[in-house]
C-alpha positions as CSV (number, residue, x, y, z in Angstrom):
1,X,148.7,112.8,162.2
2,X,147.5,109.3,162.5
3,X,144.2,108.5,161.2
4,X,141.9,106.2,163.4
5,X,141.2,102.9,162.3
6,X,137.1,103.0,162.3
7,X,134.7,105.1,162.8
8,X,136.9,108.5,162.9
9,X,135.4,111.9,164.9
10,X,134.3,114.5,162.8
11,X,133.7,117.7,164.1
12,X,131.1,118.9,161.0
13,X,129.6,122.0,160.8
14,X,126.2,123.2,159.3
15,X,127.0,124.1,155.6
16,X,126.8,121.4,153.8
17,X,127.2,121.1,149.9
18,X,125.1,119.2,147.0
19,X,127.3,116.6,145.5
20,X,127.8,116.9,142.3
21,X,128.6,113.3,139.9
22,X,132.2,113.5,139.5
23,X,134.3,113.5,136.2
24,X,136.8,110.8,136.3
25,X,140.1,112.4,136.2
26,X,143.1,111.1,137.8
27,X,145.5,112.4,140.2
28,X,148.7,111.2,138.3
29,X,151.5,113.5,139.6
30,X,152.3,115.8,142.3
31,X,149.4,118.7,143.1
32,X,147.2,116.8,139.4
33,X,149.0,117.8,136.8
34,X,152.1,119.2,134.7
35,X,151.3,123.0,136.3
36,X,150.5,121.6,140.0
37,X,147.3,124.0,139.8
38,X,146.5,121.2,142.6
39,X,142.9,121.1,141.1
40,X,140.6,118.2,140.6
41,X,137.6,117.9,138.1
42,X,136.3,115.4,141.0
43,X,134.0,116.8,143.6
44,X,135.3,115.7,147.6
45,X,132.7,114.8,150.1
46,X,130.8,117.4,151.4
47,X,129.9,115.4,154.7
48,X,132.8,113.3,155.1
49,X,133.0,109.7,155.9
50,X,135.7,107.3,156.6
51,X,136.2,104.2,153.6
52,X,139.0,102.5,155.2
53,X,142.1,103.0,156.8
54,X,145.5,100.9,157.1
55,X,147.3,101.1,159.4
56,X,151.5,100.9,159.6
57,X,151.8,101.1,162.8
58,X,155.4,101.4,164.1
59,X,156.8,99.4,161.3
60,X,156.1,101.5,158.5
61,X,155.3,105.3,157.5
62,X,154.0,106.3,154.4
63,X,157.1,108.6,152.5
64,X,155.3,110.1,149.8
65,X,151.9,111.6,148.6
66,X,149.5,109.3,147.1
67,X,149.1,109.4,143.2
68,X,146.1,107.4,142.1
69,X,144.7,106.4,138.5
70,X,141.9,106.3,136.4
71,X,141.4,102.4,137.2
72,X,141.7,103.9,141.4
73,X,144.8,101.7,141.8
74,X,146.9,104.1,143.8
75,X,150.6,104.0,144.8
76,X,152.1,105.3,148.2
77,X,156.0,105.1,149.1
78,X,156.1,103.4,152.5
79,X,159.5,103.5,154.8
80,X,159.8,100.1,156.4
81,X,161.9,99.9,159.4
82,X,162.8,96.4,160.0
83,X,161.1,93.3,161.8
84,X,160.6,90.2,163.1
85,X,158.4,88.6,160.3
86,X,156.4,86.2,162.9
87,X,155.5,89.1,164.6
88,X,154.6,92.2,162.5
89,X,153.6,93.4,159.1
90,X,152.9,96.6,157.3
91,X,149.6,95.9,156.0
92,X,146.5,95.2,156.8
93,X,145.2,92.0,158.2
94,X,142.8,91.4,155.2
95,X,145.0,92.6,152.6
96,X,148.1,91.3,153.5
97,X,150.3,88.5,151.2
98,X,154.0,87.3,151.8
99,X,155.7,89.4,149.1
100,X,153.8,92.8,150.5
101,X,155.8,93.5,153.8
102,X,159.2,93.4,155.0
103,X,161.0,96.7,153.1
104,X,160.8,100.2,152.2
105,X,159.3,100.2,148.1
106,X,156.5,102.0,146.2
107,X,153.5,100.2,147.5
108,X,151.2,99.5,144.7
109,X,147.2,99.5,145.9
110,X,143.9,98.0,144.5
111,X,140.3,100.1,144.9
112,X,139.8,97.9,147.1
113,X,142.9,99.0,149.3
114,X,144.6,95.3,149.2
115,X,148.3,95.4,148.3
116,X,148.7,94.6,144.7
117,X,152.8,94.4,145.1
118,X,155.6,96.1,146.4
119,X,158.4,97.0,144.4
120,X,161.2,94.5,143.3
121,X,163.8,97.4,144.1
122,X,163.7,98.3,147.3
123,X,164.4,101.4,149.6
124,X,163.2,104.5,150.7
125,X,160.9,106.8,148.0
126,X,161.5,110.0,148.3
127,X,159.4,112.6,146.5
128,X,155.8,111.9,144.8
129,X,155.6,109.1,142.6
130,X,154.4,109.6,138.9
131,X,151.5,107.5,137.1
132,X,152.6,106.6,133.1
133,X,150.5,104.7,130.3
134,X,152.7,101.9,131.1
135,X,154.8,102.3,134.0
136,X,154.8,103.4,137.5
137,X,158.1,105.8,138.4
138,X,159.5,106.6,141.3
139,X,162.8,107.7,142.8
140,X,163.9,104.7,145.4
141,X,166.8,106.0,147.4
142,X,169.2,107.6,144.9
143,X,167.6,105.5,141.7
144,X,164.6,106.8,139.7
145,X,162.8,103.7,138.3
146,X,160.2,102.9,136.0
147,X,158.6,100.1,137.8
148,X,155.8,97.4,135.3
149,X,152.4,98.2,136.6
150,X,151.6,94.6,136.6
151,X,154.0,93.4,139.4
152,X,156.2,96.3,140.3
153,X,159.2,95.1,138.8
154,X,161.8,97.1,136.9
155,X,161.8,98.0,133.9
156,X,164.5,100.5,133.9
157,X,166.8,103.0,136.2
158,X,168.7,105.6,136.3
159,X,171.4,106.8,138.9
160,X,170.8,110.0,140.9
161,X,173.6,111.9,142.2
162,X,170.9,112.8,145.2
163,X,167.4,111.6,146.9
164,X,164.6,113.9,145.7
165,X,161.9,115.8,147.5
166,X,159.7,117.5,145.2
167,X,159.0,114.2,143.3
168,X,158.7,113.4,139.8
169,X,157.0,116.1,136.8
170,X,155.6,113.7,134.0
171,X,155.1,115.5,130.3
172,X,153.3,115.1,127.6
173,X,155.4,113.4,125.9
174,X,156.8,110.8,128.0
175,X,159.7,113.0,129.4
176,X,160.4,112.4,133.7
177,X,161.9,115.6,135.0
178,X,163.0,115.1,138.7
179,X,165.6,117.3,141.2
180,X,167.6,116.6,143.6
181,X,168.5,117.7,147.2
182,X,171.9,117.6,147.9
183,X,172.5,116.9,144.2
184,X,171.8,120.4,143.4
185,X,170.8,118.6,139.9
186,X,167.5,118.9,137.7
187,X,167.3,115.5,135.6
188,X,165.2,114.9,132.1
189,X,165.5,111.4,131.2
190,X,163.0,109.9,128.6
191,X,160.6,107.5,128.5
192,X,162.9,104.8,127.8
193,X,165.3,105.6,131.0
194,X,168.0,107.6,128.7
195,X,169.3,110.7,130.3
196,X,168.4,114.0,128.3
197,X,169.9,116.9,129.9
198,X,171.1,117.7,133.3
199,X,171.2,121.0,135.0
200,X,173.0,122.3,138.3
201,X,171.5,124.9,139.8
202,X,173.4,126.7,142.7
203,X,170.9,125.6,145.5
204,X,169.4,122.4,146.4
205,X,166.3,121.6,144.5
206,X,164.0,120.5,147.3
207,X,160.6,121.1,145.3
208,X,158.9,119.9,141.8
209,X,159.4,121.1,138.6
210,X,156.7,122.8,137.1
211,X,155.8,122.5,133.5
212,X,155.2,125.0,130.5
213,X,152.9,124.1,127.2
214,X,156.1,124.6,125.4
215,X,158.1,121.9,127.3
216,X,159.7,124.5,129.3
217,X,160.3,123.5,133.7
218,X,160.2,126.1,135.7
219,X,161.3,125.0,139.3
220,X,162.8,126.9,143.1
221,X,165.7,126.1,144.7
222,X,167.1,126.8,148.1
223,X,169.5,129.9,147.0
224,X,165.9,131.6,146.1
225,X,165.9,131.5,142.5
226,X,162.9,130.3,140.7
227,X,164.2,128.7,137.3
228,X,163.2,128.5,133.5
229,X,164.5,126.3,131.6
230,X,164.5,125.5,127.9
231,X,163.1,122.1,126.3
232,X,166.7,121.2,125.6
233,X,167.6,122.4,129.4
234,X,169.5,125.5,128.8
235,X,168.6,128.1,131.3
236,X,165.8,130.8,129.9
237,X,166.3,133.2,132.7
238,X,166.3,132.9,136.4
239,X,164.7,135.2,139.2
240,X,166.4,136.3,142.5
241,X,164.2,137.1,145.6
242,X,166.4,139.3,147.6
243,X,163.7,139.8,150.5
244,X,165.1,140.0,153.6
245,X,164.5,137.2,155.9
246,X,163.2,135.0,153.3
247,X,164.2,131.3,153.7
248,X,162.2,128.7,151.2
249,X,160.7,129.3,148.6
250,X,157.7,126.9,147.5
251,X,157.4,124.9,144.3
252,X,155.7,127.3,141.6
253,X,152.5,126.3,139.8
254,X,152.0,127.7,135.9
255,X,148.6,129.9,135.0
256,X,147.1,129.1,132.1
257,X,148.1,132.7,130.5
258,X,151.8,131.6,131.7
259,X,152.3,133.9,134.7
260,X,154.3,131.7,137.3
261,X,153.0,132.0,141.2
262,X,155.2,130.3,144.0
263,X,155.4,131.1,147.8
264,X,158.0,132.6,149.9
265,X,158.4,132.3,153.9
266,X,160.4,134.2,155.6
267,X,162.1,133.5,159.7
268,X,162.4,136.6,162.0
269,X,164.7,135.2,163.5
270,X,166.6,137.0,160.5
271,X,165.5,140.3,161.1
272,X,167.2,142.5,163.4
273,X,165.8,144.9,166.4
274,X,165.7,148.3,164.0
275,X,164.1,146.3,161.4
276,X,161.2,145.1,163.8
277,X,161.1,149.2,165.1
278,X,160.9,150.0,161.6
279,X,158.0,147.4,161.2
280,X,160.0,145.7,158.7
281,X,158.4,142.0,160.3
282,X,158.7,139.5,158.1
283,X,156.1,138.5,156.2
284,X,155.6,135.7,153.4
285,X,154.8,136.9,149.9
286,X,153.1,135.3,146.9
287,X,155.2,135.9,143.7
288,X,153.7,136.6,140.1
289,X,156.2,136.2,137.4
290,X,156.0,136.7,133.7
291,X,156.8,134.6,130.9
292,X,159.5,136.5,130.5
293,X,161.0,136.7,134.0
294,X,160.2,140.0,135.2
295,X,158.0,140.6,138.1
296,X,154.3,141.5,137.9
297,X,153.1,141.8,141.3
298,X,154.0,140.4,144.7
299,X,151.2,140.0,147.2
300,X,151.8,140.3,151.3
301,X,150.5,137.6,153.2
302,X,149.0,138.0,156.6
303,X,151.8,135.6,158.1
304,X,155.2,134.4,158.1
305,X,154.8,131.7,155.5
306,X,153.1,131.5,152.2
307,X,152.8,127.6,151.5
308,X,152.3,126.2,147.7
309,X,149.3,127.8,146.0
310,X,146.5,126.1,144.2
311,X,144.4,127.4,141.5
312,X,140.8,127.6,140.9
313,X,139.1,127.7,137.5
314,X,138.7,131.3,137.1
315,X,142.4,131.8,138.4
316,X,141.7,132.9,141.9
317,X,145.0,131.7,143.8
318,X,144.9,130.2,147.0
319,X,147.7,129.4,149.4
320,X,147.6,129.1,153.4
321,X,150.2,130.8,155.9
322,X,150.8,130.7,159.3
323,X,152.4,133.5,161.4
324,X,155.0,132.9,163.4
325,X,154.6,134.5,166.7
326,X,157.4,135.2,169.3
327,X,158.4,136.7,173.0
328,X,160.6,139.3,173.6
329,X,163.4,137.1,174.6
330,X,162.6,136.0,170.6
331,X,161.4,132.9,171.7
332,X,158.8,131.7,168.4
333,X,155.4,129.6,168.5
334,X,152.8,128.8,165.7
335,X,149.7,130.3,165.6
336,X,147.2,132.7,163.6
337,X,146.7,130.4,160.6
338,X,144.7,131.5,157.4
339,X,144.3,131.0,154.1
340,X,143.9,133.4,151.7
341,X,142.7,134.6,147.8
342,X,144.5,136.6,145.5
343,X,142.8,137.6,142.1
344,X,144.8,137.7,138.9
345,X,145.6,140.9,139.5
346,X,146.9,140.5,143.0
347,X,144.3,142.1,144.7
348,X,143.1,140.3,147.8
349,X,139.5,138.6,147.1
350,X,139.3,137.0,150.6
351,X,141.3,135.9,153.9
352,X,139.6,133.0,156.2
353,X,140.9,132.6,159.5
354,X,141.8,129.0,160.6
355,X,141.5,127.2,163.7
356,X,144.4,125.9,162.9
357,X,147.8,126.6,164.2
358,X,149.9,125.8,161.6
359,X,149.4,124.4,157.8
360,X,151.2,122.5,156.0
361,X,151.7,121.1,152.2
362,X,149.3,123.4,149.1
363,X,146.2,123.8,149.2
364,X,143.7,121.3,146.9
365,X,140.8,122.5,144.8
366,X,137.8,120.2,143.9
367,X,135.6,120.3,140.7
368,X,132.7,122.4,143.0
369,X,135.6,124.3,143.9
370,X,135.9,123.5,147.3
371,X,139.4,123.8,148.8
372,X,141.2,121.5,151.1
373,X,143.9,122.2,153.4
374,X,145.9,120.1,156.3
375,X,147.2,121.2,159.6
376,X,150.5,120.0,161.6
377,X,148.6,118.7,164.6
378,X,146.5,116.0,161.8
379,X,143.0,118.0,160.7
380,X,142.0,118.3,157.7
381,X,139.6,121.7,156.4
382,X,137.1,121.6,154.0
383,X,135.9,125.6,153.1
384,X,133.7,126.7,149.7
385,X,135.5,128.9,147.5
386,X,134.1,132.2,149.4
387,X,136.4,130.9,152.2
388,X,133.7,129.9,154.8
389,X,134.1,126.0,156.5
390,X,131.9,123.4,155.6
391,X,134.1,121.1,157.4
392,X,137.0,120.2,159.3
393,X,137.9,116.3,160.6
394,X,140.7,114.6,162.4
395,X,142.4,112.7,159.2
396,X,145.3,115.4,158.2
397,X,148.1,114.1,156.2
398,X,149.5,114.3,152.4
399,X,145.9,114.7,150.4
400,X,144.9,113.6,146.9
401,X,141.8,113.3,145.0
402,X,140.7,110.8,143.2
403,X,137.9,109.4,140.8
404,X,134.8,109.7,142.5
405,X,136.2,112.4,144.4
406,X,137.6,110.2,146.9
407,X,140.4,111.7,149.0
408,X,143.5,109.9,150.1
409,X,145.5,110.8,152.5
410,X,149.1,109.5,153.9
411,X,148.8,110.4,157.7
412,X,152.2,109.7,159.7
413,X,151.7,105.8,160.1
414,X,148.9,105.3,157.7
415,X,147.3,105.7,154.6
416,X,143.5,106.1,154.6
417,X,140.7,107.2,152.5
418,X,137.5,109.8,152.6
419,X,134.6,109.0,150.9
420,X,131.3,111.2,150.9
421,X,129.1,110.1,153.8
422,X,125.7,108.4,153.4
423,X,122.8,110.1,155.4
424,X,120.4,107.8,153.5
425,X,121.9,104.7,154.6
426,X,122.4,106.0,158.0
427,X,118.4,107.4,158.3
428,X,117.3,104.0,156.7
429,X,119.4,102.4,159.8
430,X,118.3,104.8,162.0
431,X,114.3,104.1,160.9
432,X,115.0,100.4,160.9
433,X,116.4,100.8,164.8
434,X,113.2,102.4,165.7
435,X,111.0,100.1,163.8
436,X,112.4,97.9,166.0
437,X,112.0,99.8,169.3
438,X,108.3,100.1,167.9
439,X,107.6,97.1,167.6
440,X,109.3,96.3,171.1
441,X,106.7,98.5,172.6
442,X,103.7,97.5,171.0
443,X,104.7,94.0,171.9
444,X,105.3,95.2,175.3
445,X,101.0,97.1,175.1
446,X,100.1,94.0,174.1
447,X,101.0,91.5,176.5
448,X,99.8,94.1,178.8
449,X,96.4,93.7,178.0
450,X,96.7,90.8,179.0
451,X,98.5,90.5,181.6
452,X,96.6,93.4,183.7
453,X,93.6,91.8,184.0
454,X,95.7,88.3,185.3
455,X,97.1,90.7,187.7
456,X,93.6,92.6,188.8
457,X,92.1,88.9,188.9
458,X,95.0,87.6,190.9
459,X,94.7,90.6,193.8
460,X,90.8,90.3,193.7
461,X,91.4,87.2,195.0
462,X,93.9,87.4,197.2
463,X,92.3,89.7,198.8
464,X,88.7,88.3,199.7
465,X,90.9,85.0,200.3
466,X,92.4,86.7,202.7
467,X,89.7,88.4,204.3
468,X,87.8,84.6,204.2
469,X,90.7,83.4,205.6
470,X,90.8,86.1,208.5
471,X,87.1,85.7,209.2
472,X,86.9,81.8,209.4
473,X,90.1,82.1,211.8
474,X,88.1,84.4,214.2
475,X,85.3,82.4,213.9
476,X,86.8,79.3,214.8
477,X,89.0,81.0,217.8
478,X,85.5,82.3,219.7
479,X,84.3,78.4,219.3
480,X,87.4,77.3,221.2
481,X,86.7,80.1,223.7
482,X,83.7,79.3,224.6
């Protein structure tokens, strides 16, 4: 999934979309906001077009989603493998300064995709970054920090017992709730960097929390139990899915009535023969839960996995999954992608088919109510919300929106961004080259019309030259004769 520096393919298709002027609305935390409904008020190109690109090359890979504010500065976590200085550097030629290469940080971008700094504390970030009023956070190795917007230095940190994943929740009032892997630990610290609560779940926490209007976090973990918590971080309730198979669950999202959705994938591998006889084959579910813990529906998904879901302004939710094929010596490939909508009510509204052959990461929403989704092998799908492609490109990766309905998107060695495309620029250039070509040719008619009759002129009297020539010559050889 590397995006071309350049002019990069895109394979477009006929529907095309009017654009729309764009709200500005940031894309602050992981999947937009505290209930990852992974939805932008911006509207994304409807013909797509490359900004810019930089490229990492094989010193540097972006480790993180990009979160990008209001003002469009945006910050990426890159992994720096190390260097010879005289030799390499992770940033672009044009952008590149002293103090902006050489180790792993959160990388702190202008709109104009020149590095604004790189953060004082360095190390791997793992998980999505966060965007504050007045600081940047991010968890560096085992440390979450709040790093000054101004210069990336820190302000404060806190110790982890763990590297995150899922990245960091931001609420309303200041409050940074962030898991850990192997830590098995859900952190609240507060706006100041003093810890609030801790909670240990009994699985690894290897998604985001999700957020409720009354402060409480809802989040998975690996032993497939989707959490509440309480504002103080006592535990609310907890649900179990005891579907067989099932191996990872995805980070939940939070409806505005307070139903909780989140994904489940299940592996075959678990299964055994009498369960595939039975037609017990595993597939991925999409999970309603109430307020109160108890489930409302569960909806079967056409494949194996049912990623993160998104969710559109009239609460349609919409996820992509992939089915996992396999041979009868139960050896598995990827293939039959599609992403589907579930109403409210869990009643199927659509399922589009993918030329994809696996997905990867939730789906994104724009304000038109477009939705955006990423494949393993680097492409990136645009479809309207009846579920029909308006266009799919070569520049898959970790996608964001942001103002102006930019996308940007952290590709496996590069960070790049999508801008709608400008078909009057590109006809102006086009009319200009044949101005040109035009005028080449009427240049070309008129020297022509004067040249032509050189020419004519020029063989008139070669000719009766010649033919004087020829007749003097016999003339003169029949004097000699005789």
């Amino acid at each position: 999934m590397v995006l071309l520096a350049g002019v990069v393919p895109l394979l477009l298709f006929g529907l095309s979309v009017p654009v729309l002027a764009a709200a500005t609305d940031s894309w602050g935390v992981y999947q937009h906001d505290a209930g990852h409904s992974g939805r932008s008020n911006n509207i994304a190109p409807s013909q797509p077009g490359i900004l810019w690109v930089i490229q990492f090359g094989t010193s540097g890979k972006p480790s993180s989603p990009i979160v990008v504010g209001e003002d469009s500065n945006f910050y990426v976590g890159v992994d720096v493998t190390p260097f010879d200085k005289e030799s390499s550097s992770t940033t672009s030629t044009e952008s590149s300064k002293p103090d902006a290469s050489g180790h792993s940080g959160l990388f702190a971008f202008a709109p104009d995709k020149k590095v604004r700094w790189v953060s004082k504390l360095t190390g791997k970030v793992t998980g999505s970054p966060a965007i504050g009023k007045d600081a940047v956070y991010a968890v560096i190795g085992t440390t979450l920090a709040a790093l000054n917007k101004t210069d990336g230095s820190v302000k404060w940190q806190v110790p982890l017992n763990g590297e995150s994943s899922g990245g960091i929740m931001l609420g309303n009032d200041g409050t940074l709730y962030v898991g850990t892997v192997k830590g098995k630990t859900l952190y609240a610290v507060s706006s100041d960097g003093k810890i609030k609560w801790q909670y240990a779940a009994s699985g690894q926490i290897d998604g985001s929390p999700t957020l409720g209007n009354d402060s409480s976090v809802y989040f998975t973990a690996q032993d497939l139990c989707l959490y509440a918590l309480n504002a103080n971080g006592s535990l609310k309730w907890k649900y179990k899915v005891t579907e067989k198979g099932a191996i990872k669950l995805s980070s939940p999202i939070l409806a505005p009535d307070n139903t909780i959705y989140f994904g489940m994938t299940r592996d075959d591998g678990l299964l055994t023969k009498q369960d595939e006889d039975q037609k017990k084959l595993g597939k991925g579910r999409l999970f309603a839960i109430k307020p109160n813990g108890g489930l409302k529906w569960y909806f079967e998904a056409k494949g194996k996995s049912a990623n993160m879901p998104a969710l559109q302004k009239d609460g349609t939710i919409i996820f992509s999954t992939t089915s996992l094929n396999y041979t009868d010596d139960r050896q598995y490939w990827q293939g039959d992608c599609r992403v589907e909508a579930v109403m409210p009510n869990g009643v199927e509204k659509w399922p589009s088919d993918s030329a994809d052959n696996s997905h990867e990461g939730p789906a994104l929403i724009d304000g038109a109510g477009n939705i955006f989704v990423t494949s393993t092998d680097g492409f990136l799908t645009c479809m309207g919300k009846n579920g029909v492609m308006i266009w799919r490109a070569k520049v898959g990766g970790k996608v964001s929106i942001g103002p102006k309905g930019i996308l940007y998107v952290a590709a496996k060695s590069s960070i790049g961004a999508v801008t709608q495309r400008d078909l009057s620029k590109e006809t102006k250039q086009s009319e200009q080259i044949q101005d040109e070509s035009n005028r080449g040719s009427s240049y070309g008619t008129s020297l022509l019309i004067y040249i032509i009759p050189i020419v004519i002129a020029a063989a008139i009297g070669y000719f009766f030259k010649t033919k004087i020539s020829a007749n003097t010559d016999g003339d003169n050889k029949g004097d000699s004769e005789e």
